[in-house]
C-alpha positions in Angstrom: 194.0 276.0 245.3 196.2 279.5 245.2 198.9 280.4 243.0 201.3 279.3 246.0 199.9 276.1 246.2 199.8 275.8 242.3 203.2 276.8 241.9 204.5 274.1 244.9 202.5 271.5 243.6 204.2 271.8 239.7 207.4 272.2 241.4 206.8 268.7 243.4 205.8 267.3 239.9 208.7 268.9 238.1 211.1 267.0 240.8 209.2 264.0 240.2 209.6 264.1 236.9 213.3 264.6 237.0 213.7 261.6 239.3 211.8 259.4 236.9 213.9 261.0 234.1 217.1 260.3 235.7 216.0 256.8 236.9 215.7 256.2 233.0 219.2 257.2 232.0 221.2 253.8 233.8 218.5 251.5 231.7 219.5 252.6 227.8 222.8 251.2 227.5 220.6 247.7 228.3 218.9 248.1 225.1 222.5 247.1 223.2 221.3 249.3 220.3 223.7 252.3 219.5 221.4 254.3 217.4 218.3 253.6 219.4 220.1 254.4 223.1 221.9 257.8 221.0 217.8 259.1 220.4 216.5 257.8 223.7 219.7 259.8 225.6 218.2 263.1 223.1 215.0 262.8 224.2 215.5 262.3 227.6 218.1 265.4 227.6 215.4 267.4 226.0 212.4 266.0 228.7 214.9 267.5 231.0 215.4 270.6 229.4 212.0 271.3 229.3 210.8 270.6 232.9 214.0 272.9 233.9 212.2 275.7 231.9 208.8 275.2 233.9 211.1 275.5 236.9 212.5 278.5 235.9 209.4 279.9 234.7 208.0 279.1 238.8 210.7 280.7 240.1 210.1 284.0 238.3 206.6 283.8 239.0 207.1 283.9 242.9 210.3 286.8 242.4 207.4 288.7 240.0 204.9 288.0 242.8 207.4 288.6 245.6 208.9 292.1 244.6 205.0 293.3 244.1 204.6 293.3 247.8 207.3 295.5 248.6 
């Protein structure tokens, strides 16, 4: 596998991921627990902080990779 290959493959996962993520978010307010749905929402926020930071860190990657062909 290449760095090009690497990269689209994390970026498939990283979309995956968000899907699941947001697939998560209509299911707290089922748990009918206020401070348990308040840390679940956190963490979730957080989860998708994080894989938007190994986007962004994909994305430079391939601009770093791009502007040392010119």
């Amino acid at each position: 596998m290449d760095k090009s290959e690497a990269i689209r493959d994390l970026r498939a996962k990283c979309d995956e991921l968000s899907r699941q993520i947001t697939a998560m978010h209509p299911v707290v307010p089922k748990l009918q627990d206020a401070p348990t749905q308040n840390e679940i929402i956190r963490a979730l926020f957080e989860l998708t902080k994080n894989v938007e930071v190994v986007k962004k860190q994909l994305l430079r990657l391939e601009k770093r990779d791009d502007s040392t062909v010119l």
